[in-house]
C-alpha positions in Angstrom: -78.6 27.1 123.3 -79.6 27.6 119.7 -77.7 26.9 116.8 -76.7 30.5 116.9 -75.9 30.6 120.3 -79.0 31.9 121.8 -80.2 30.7 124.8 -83.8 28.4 124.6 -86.5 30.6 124.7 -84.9 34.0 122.8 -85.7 34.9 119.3 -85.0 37.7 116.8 -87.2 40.5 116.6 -87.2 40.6 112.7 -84.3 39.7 110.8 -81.8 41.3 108.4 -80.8 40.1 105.0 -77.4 38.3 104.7 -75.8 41.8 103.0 -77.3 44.2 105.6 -76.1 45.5 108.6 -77.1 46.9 111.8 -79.3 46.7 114.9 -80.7 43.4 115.4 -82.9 42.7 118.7 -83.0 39.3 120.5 -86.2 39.1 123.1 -87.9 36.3 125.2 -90.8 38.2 125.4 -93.0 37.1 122.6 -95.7 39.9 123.0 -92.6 42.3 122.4 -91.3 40.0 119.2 -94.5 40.1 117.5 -95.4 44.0 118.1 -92.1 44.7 116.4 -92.7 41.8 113.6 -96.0 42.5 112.9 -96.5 44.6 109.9 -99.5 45.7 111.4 -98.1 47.2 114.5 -96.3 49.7 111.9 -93.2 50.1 114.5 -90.5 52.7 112.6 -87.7 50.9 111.7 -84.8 53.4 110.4 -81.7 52.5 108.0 -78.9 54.2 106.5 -77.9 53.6 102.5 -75.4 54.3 100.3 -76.7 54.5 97.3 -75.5 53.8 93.7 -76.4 57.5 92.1 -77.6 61.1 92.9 -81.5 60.8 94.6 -83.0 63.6 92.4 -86.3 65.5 93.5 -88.6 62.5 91.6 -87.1 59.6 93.1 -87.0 61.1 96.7 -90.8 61.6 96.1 -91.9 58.4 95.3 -89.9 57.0 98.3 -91.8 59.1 99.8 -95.0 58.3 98.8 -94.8 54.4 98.4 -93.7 52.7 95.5 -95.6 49.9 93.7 -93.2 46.6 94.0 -94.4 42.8 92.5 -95.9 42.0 96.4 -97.7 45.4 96.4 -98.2 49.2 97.0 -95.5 49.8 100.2 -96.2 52.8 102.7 -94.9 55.8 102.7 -91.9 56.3 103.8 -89.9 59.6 105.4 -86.8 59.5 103.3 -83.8 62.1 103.2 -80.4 62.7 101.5 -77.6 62.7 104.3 -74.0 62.8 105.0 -72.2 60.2 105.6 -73.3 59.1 108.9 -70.4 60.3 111.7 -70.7 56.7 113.4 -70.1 54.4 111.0 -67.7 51.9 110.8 -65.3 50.3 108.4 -67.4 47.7 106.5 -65.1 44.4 105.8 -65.1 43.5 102.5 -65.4 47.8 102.3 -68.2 48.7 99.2 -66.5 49.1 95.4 -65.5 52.4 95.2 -65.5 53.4 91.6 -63.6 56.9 90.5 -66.6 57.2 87.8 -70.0 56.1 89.8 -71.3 59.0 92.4 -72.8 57.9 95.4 -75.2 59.1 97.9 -76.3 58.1 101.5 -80.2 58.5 102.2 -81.6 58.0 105.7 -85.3 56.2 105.3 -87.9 55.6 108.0 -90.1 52.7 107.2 -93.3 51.3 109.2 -93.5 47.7 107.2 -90.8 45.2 106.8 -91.8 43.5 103.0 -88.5 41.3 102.2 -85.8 43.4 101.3 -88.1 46.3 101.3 -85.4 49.1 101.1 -83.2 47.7 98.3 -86.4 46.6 95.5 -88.1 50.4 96.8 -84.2 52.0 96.2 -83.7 50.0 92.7 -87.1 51.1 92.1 -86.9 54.3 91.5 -82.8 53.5 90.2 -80.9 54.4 92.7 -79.4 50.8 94.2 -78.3 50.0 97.4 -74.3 49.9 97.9 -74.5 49.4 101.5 -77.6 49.3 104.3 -77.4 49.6 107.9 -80.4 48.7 110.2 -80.5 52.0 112.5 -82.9 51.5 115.2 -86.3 49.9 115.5 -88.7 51.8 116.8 -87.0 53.4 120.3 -84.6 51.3 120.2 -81.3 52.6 118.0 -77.3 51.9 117.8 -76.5 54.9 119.9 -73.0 54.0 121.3 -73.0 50.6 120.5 -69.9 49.0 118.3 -70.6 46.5 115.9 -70.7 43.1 117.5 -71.2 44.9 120.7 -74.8 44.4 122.7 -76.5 45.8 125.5 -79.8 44.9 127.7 -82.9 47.0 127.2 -86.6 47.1 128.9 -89.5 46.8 126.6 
């Protein structure tokens, strides 16, 4: 076992920052790790935020289209306003709600993973990130699971 518990020999499959949330998948299969790792592989990864603000027309388009951070130009992205997701779970501490700040929940589909990627591209174009939830990797996605709960996939 691994400091977190892992058995020798399994890894994460990317990672999420320390005030994200969501899927996270463990492999032993390096061949599998690195095709989801690898920016070049371009595997969709999908998240959920709550957003600080109302996404008007001109920020949903340059989410869209790529924005230019300090570590360069990202991809486009397939970004949408959405409802509040019907899964989603209490969040402990639960996000500030303020009586005078609107907020908003986008659903965007990235195929690169630059640190923190969804928060500077979000803050970017002014809208920041209240809350973001990792919702699948490529075919892989939360459907049914709780959080802390797990289940075993095939590659």
């Amino acid at each position: 076992m691994d400091g977190f518990g892992l058995p020798k020999g399994v890894y994460a499959a990317g990672r999420l920052d320390r005030d994200s949330e969501g899927l996270l998948l463990l492999t032993d299969n390096g061949k599998l790790q690195a095709r989801i790792a690898s920016p070049r592989a371009k595997m969709p990864k999908t998240y959920y935020a709550l957003v600080e603000g109302v996404p008007g027309a001109e920020a949903l388009e340059a989410l869209r289209a790529g924005v230019a951070l300090k570590d360069g130009q990202t991809r486009p992205a397939h970004v949408a306003a959405t409802d509040v997701p019907e899964w989603l779970w209490q969040r402990d501490p639960p996000v500030r709600f303020r009586k005078t700040v609107t907020d908003r929940w986008l659903r965007l589909t990235l195929t690169e993973g630059k640190n923190r990627q969804v928060r500077r591209m979000c803050a970017h174009v002014g809208l920041p990130v209240l809350r973001l939830i990792r919702w699948s990797i490529g075919p892989y996605d939360l459907t049914g699971l709780a959080p802390g709960a797990w289940r075993e996939v095939t590659p």
